[in-house]
Each structure stands twice: as structure tokens, then as C-alpha cells.
PyMOL Python script that loads the backbone (N, CA, C, O; Angstrom):
from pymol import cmd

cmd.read_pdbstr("""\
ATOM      1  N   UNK A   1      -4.202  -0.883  10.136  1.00  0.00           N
ATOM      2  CA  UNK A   1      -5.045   0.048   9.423  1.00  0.00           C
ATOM      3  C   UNK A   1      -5.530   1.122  10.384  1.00  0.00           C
ATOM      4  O   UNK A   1      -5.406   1.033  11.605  1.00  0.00           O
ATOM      5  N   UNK A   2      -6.205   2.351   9.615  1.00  0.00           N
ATOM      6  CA  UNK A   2      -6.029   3.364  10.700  1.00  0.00           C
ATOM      7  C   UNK A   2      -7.539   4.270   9.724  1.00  0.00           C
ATOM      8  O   UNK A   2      -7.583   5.194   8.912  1.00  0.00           O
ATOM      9  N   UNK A   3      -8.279   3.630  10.193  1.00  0.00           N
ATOM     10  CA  UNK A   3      -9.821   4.234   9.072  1.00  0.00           C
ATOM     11  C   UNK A   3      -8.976   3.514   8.003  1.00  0.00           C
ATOM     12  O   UNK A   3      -8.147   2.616   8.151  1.00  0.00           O
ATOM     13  N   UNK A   4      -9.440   4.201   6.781  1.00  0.00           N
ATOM     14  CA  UNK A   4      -9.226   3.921   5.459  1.00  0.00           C
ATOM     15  C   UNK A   4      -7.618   3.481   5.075  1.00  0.00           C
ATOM     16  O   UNK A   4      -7.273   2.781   4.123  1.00  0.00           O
ATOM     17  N   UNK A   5      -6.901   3.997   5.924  1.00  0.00           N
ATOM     18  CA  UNK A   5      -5.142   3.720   5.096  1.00  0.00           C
ATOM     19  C   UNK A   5      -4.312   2.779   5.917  1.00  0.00           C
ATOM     20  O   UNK A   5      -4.158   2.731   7.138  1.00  0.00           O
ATOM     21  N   UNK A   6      -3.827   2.061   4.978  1.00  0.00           N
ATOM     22  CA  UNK A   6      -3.060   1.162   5.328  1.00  0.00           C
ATOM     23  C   UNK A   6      -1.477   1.727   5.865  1.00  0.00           C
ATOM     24  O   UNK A   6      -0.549   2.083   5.139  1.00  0.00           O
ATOM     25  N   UNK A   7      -1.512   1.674   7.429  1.00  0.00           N
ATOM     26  CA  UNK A   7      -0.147   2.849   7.719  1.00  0.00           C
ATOM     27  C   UNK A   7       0.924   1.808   7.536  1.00  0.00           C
ATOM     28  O   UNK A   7       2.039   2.329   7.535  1.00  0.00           O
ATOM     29  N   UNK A   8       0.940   0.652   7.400  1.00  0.00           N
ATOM     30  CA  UNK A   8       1.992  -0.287   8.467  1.00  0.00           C
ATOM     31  C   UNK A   8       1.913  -1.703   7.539  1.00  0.00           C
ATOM     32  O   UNK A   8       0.772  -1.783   7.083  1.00  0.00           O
ATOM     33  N   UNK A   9       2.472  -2.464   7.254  1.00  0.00           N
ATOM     34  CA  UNK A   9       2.432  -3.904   6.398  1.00  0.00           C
ATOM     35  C   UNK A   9       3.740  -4.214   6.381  1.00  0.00           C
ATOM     36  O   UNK A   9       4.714  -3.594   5.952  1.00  0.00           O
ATOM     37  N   UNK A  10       3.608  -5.458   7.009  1.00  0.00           N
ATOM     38  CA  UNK A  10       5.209  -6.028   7.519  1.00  0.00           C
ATOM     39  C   UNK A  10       5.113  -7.313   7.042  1.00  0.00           C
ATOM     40  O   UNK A  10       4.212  -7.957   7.579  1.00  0.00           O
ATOM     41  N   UNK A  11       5.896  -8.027   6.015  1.00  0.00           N
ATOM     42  CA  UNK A  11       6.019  -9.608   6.135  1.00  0.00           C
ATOM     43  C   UNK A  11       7.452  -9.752   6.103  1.00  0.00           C
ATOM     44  O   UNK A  11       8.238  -9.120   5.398  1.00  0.00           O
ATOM     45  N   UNK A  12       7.798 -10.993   7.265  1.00  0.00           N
ATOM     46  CA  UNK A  12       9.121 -11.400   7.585  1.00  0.00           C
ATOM     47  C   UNK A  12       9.744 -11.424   5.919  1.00  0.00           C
ATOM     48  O   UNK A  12       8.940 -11.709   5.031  1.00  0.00           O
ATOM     49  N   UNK A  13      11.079 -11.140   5.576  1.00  0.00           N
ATOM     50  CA  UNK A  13      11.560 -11.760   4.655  1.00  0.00           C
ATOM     51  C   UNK A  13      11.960 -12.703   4.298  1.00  0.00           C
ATOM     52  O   UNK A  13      12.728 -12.670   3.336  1.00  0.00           O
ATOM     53  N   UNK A  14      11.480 -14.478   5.164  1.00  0.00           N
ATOM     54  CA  UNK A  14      11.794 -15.364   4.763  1.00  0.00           C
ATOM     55  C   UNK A  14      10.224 -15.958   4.814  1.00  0.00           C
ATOM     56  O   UNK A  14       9.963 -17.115   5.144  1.00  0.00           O
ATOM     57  N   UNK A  15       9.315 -15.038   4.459  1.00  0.00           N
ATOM     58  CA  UNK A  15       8.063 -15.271   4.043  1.00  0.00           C
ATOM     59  C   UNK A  15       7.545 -14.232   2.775  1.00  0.00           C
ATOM     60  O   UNK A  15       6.551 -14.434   2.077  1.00  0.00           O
ATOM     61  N   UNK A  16       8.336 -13.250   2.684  1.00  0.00           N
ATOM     62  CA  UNK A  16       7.857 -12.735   1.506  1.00  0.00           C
ATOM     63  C   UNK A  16       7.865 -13.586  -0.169  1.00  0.00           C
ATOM     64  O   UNK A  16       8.625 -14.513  -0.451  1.00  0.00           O
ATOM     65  N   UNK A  17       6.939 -13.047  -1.004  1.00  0.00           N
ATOM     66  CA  UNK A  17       6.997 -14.372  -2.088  1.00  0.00           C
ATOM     67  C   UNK A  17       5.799 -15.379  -2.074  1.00  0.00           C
ATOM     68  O   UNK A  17       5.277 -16.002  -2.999  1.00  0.00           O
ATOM     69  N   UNK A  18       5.545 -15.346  -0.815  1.00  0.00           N
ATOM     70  CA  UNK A  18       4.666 -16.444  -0.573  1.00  0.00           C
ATOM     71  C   UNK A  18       3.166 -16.190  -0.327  1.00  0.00           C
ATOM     72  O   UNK A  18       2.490 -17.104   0.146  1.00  0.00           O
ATOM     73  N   UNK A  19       2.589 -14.957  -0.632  1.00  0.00           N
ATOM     74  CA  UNK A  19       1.336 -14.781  -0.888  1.00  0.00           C
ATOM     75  C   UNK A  19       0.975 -13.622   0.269  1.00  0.00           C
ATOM     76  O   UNK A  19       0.139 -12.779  -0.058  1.00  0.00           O
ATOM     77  N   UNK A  20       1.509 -13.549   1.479  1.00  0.00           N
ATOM     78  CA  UNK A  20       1.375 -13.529   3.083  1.00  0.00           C
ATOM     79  C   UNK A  20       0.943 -11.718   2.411  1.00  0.00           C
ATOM     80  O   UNK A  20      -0.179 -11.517   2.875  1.00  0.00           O
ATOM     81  N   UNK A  21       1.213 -10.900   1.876  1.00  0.00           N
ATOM     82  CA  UNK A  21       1.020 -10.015   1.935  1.00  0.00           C
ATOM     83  C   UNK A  21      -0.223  -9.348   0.601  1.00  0.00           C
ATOM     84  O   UNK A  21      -0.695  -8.248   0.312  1.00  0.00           O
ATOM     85  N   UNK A  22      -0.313 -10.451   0.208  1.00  0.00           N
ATOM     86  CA  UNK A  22      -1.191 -10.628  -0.959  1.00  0.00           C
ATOM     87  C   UNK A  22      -2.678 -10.723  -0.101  1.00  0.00           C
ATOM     88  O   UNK A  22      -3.760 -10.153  -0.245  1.00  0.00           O
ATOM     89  N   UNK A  23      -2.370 -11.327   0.472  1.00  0.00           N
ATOM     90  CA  UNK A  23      -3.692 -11.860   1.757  1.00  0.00           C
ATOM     91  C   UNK A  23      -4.097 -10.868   2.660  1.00  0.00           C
ATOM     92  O   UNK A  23      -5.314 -10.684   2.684  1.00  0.00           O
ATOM     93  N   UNK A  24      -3.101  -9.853   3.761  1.00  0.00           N
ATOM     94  CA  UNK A  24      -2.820  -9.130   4.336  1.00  0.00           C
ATOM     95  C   UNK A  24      -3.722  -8.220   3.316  1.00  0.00           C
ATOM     96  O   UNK A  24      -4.925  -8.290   3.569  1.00  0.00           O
ATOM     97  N   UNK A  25      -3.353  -7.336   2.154  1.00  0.00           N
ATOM     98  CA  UNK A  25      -4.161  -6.509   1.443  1.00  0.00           C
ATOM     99  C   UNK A  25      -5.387  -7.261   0.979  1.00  0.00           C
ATOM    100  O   UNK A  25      -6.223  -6.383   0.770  1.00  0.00           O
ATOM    101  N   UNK A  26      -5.796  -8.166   0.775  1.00  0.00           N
ATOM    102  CA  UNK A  26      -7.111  -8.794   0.206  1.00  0.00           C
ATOM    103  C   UNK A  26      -7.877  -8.607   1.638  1.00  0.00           C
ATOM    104  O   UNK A  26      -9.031  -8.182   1.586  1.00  0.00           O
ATOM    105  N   UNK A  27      -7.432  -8.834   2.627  1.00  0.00           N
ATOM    106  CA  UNK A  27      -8.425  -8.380   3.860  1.00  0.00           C
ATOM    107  C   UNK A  27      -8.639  -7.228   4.174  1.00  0.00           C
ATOM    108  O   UNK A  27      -9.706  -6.956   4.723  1.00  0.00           O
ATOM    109  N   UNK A  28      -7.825  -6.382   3.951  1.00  0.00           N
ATOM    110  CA  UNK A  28      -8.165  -4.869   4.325  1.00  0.00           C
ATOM    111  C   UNK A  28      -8.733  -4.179   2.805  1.00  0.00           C
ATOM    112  O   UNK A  28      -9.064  -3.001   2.946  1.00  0.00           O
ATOM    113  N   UNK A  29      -8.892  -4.708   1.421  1.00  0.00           N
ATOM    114  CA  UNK A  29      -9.804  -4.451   1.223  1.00  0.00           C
ATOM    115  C   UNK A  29     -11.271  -4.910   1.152  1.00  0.00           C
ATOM    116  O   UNK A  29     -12.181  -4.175   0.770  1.00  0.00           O
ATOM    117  N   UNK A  30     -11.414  -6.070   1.515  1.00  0.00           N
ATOM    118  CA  UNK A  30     -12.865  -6.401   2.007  1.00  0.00           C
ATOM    119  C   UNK A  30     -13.638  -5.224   3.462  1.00  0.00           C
ATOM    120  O   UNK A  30     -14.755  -4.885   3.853  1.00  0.00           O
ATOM    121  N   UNK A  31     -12.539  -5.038   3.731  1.00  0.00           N
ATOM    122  CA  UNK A  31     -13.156  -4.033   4.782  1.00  0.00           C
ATOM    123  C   UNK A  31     -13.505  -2.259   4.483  1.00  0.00           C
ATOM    124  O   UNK A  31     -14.230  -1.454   5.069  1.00  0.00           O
ATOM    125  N   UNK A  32     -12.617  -2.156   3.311  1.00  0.00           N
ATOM    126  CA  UNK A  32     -13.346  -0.411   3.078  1.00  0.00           C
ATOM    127  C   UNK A  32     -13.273  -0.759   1.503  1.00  0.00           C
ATOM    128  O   UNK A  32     -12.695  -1.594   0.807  1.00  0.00           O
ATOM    129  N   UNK A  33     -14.282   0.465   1.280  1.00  0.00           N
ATOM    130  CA  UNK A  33     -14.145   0.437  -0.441  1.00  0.00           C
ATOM    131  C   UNK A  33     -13.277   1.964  -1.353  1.00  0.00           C
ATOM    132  O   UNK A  33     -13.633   2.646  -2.314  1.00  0.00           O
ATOM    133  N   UNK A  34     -11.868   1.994  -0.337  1.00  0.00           N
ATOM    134  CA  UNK A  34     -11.276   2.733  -0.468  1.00  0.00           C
ATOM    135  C   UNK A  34      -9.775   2.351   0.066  1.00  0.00           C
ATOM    136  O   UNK A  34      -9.813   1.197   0.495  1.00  0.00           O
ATOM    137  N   UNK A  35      -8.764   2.791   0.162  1.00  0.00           N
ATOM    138  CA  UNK A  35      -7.397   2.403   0.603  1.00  0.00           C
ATOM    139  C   UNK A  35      -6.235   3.965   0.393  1.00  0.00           C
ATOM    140  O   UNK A  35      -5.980   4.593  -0.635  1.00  0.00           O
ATOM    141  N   UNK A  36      -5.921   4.105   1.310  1.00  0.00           N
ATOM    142  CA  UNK A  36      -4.303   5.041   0.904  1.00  0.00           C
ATOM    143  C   UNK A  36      -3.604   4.671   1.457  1.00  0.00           C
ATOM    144  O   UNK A  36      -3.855   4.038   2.482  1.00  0.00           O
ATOM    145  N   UNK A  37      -2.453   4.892   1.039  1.00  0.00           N
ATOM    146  CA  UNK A  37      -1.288   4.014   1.776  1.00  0.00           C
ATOM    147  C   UNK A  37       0.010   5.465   1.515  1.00  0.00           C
ATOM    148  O   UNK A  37      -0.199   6.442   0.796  1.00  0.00           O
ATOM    149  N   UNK A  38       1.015   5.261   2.149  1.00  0.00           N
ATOM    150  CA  UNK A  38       2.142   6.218   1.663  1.00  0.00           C
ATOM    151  C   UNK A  38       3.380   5.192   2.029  1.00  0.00           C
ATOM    152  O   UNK A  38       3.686   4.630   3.080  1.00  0.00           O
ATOM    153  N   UNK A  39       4.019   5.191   0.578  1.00  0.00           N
ATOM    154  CA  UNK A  39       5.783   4.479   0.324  1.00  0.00           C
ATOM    155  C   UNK A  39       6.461   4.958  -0.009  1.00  0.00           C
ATOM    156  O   UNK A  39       6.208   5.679  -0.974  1.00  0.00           O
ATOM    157  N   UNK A  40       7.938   4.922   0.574  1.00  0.00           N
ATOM    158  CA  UNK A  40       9.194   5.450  -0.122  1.00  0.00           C
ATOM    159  C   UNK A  40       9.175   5.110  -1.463  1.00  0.00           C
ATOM    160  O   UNK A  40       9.046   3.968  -1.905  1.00  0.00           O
ATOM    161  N   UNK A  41       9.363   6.567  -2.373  1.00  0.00           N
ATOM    162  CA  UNK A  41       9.704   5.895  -4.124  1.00  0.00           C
ATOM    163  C   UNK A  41      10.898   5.225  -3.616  1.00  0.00           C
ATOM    164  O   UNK A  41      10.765   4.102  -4.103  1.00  0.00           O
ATOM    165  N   UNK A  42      11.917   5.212  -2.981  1.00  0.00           N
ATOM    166  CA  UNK A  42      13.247   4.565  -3.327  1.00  0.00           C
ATOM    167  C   UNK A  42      12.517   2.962  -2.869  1.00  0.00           C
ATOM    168  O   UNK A  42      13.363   2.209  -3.350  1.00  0.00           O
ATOM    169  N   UNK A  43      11.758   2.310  -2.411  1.00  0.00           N
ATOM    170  CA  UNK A  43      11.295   1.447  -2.198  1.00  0.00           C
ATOM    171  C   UNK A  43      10.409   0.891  -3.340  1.00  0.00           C
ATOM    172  O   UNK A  43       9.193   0.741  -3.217  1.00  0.00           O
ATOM    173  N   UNK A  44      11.133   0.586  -4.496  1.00  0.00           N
ATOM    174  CA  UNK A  44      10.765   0.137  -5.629  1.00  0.00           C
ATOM    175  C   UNK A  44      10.489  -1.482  -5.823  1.00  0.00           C
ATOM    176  O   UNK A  44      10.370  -1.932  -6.963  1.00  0.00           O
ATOM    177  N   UNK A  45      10.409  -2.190  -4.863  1.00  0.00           N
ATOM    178  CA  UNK A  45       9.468  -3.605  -4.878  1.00  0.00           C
ATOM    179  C   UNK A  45       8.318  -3.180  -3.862  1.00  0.00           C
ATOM    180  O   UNK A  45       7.190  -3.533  -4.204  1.00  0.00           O
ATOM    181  N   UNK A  46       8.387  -2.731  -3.097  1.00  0.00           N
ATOM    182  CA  UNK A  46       7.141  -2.686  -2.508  1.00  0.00           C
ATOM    183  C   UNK A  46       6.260  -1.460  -3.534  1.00  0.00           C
ATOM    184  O   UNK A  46       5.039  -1.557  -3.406  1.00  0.00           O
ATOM    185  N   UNK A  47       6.575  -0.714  -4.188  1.00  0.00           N
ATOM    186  CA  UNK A  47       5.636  -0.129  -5.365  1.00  0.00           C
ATOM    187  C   UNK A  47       4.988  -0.679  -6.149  1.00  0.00           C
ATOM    188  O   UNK A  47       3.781  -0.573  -6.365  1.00  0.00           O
ATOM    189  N   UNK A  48       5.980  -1.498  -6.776  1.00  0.00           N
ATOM    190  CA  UNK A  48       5.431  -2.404  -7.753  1.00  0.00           C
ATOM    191  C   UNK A  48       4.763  -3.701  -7.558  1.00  0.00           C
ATOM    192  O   UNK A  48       4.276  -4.510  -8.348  1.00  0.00           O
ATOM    193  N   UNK A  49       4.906  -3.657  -6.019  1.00  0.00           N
ATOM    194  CA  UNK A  49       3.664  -4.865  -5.356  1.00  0.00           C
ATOM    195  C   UNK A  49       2.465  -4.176  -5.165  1.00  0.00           C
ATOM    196  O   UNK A  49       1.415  -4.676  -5.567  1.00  0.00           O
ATOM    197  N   UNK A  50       2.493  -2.724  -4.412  1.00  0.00           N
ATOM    198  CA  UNK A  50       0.904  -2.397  -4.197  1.00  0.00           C
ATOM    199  C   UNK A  50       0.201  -1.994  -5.656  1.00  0.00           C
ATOM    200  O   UNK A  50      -1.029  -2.002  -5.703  1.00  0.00           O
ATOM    201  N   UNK A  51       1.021  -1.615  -6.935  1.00  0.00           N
ATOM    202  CA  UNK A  51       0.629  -1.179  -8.089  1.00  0.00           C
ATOM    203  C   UNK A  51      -0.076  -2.980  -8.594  1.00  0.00           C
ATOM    204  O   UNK A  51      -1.092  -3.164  -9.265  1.00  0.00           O
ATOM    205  N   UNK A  52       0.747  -3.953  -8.079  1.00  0.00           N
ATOM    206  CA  UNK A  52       0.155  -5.606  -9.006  1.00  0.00           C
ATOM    207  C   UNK A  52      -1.168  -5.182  -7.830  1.00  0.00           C
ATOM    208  O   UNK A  52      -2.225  -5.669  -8.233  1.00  0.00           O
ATOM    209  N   UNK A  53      -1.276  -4.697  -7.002  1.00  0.00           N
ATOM    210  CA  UNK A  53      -2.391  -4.701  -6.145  1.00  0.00           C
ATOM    211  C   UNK A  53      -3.820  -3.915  -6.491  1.00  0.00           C
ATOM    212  O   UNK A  53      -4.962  -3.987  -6.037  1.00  0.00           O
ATOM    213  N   UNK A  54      -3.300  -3.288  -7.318  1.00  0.00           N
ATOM    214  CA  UNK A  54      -4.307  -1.572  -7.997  1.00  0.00           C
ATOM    215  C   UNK A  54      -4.288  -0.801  -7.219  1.00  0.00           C
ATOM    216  O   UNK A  54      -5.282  -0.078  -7.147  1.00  0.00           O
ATOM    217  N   UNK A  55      -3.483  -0.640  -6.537  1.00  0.00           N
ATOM    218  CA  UNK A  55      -3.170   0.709  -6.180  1.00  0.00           C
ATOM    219  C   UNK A  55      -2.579   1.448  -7.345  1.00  0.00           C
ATOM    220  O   UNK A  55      -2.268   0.918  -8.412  1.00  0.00           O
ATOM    221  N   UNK A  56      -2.422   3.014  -6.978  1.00  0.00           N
ATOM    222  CA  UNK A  56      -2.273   3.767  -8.472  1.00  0.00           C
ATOM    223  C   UNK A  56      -1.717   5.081  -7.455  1.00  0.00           C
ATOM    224  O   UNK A  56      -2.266   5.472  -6.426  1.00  0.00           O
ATOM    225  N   UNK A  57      -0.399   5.643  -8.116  1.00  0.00           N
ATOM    226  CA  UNK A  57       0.010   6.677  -7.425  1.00  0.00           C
ATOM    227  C   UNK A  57      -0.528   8.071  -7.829  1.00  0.00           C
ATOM    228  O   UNK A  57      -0.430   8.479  -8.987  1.00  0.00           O
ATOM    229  N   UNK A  58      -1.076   8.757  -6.874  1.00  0.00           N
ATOM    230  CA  UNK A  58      -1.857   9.718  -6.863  1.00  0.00           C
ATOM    231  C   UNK A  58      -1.093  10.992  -6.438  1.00  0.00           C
ATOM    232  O   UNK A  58      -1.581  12.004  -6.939  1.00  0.00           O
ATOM    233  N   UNK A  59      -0.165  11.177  -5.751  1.00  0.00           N
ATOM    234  CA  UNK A  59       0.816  12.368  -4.992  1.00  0.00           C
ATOM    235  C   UNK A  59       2.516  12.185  -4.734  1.00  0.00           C
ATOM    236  O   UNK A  59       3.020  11.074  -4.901  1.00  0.00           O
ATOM    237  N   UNK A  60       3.078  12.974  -4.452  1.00  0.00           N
ATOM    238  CA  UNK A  60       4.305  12.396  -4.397  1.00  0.00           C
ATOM    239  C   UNK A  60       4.328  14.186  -2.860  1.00  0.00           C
ATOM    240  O   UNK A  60       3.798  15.294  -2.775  1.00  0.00           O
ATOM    241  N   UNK A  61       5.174  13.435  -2.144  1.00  0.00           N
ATOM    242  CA  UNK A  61       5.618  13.828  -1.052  1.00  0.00           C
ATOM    243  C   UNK A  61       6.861  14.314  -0.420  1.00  0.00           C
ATOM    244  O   UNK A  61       7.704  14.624  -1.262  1.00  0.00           O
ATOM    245  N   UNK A  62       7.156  14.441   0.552  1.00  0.00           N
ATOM    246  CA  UNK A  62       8.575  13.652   1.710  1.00  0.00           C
ATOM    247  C   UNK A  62       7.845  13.450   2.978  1.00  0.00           C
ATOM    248  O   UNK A  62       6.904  14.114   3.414  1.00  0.00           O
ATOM    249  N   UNK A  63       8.374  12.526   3.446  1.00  0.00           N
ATOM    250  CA  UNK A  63       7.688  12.091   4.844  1.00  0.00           C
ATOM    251  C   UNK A  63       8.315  12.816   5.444  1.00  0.00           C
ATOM    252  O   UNK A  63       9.501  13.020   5.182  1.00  0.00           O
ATOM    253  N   UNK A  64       7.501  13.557   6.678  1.00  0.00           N
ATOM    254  CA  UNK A  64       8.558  14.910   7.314  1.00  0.00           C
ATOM    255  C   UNK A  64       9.449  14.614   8.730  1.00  0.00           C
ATOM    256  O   UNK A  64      10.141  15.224   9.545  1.00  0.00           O
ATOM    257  N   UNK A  65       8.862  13.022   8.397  1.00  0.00           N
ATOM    258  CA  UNK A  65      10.408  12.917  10.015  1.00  0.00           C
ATOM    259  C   UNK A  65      10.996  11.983   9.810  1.00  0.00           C
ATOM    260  O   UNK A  65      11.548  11.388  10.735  1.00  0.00           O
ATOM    261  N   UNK A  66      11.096  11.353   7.928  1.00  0.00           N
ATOM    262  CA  UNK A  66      12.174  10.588   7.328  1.00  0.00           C
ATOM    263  C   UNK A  66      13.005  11.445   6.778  1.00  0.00           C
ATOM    264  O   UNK A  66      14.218  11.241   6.746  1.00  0.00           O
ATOM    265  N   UNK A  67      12.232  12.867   6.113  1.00  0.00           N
ATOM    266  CA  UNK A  67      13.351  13.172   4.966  1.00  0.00           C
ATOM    267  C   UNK A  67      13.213  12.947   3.715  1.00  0.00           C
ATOM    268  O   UNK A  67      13.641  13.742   2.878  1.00  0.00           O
ATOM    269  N   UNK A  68      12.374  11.433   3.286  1.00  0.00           N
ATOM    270  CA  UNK A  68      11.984  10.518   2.651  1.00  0.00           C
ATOM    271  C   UNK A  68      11.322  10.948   1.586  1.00  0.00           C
ATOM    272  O   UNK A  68      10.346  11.631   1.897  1.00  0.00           O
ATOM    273  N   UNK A  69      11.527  10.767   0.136  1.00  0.00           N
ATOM    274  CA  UNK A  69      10.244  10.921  -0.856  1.00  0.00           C
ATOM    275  C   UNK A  69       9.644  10.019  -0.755  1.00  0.00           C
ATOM    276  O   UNK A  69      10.230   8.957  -0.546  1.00  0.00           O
ATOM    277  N   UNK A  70       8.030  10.058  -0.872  1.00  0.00           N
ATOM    278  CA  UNK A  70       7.252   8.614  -0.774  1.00  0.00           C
ATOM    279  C   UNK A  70       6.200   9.272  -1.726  1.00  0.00           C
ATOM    280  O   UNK A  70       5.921  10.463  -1.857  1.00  0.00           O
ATOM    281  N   UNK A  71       5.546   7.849  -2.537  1.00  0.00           N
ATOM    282  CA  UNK A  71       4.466   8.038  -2.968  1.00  0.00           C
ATOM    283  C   UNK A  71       3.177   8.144  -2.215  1.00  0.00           C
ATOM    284  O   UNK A  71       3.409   7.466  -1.214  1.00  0.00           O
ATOM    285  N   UNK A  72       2.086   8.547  -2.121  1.00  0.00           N
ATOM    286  CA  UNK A  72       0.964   8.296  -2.184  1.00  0.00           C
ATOM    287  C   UNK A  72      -0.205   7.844  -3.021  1.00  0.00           C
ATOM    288  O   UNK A  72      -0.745   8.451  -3.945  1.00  0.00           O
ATOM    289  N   UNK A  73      -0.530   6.495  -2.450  1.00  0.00           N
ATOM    290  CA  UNK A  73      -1.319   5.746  -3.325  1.00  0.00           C
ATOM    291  C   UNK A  73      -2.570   5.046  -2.335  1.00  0.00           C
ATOM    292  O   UNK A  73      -2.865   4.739  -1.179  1.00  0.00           O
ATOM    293  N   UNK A  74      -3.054   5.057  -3.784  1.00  0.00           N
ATOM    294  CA  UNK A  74      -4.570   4.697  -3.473  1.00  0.00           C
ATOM    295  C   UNK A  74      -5.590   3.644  -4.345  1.00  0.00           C
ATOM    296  O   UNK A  74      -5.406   3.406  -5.539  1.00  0.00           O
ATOM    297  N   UNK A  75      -6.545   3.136  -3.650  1.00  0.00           N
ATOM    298  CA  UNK A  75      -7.079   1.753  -4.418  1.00  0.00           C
ATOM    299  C   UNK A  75      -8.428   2.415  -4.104  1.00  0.00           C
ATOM    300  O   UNK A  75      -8.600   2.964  -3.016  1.00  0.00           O
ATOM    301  N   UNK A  76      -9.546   2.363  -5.196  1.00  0.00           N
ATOM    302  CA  UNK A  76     -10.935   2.100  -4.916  1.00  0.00           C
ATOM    303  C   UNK A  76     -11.399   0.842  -5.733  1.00  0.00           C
ATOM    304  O   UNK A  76     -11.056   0.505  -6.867  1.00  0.00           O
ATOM    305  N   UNK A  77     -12.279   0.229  -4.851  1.00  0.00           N
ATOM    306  CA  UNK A  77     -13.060  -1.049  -5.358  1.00  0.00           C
ATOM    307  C   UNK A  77     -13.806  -0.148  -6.569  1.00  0.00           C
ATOM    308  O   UNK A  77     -14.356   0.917  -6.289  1.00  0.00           O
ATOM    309  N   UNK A  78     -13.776  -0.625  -7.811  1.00  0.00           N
ATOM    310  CA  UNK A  78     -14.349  -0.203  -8.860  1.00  0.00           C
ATOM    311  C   UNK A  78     -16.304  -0.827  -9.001  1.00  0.00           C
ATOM    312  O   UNK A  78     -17.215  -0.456  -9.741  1.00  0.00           O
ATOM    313  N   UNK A  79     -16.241  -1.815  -7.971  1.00  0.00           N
ATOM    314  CA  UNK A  79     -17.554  -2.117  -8.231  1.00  0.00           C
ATOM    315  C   UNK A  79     -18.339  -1.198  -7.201  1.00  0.00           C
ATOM    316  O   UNK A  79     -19.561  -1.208  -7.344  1.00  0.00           O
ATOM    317  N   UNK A  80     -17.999  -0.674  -6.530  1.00  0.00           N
ATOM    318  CA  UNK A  80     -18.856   0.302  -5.830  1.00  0.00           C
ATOM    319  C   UNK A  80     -18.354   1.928  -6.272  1.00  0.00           C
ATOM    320  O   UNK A  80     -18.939   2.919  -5.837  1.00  0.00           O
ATOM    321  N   UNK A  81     -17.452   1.982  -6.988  1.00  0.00           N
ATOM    322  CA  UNK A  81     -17.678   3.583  -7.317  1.00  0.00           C
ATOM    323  C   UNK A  81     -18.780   3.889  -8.806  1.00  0.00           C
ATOM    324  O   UNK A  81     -19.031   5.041  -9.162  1.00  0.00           O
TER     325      UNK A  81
END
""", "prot")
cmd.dss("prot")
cmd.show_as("cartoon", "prot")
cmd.util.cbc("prot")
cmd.orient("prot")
């Protein structure tokens, strides 16, 4: 994490499935009452994991030293806004 955004989230793939990144985001939001993150759209399971997460895509991009379209997304704790 880097202030508020989550730059980086890695689980081995013979641990994904198994909660490990479910946990990983449940701790970093106990720590802000805010989150952005930026993903490749072509990276369509990890979307639809931070979306089961509430994250919600807010921008659409290219990362400028992939090339890359990525979303930008973002989570606020609803009990403090």
C-alpha cells in the first residue's frame, strides 16, 4: 500500500481460491476509509474479485509504461462517508 491505494497484491497461484487475498484486502481496509487501486481491463478475474470486494470502477485509462488499458477503482467504507 502506498497512502490510500493498493499498488501491488500478489497471491501465489496455488493459493489463490483460498481466501489469502480476501484477507490481504480486509486488512488494508481496516486501515483507511478509502482505497484506489488500478487493473488491466484485460485482467477480467482479478476485476471481478475487487468488484465481489466493492470496489466500483470509476475511470478507465492506459498505464503509460504498459501500453495497458486498466481500470481505476475504488472502495469507500460506507459507514464513515
Amino acid at each position: 500500500m502506498v497512502k490510500n491505494t493498493l499498488a501491488a497484491i500478489f497471491v501465489l497461484p496455488e493459493k489463490q481460491g483460498q481466501g489469502v487475498g480476501k484477507q490481504l484486502i480486509t486488512d488494508a481496509k481496516s486501515r483507511c476509509n478509502t482505497l484506489a487501486l488500478s487493473v488491466y481491463q484485460r485482467n477480467v478475474a482479478s476485476v471481478a474479485f475487487y468488484q465481489q470486494q466493492g470496489f466500483e470502477i470509476i475511470a478507465q485509462d492506459e498505464d503509460p509504461l504498459a501500453g495497458q488499458a486498466q481500470y481505476i477503482m475504488s472502495w469507500q467504507d460506507r459507514q464513515t462517508a
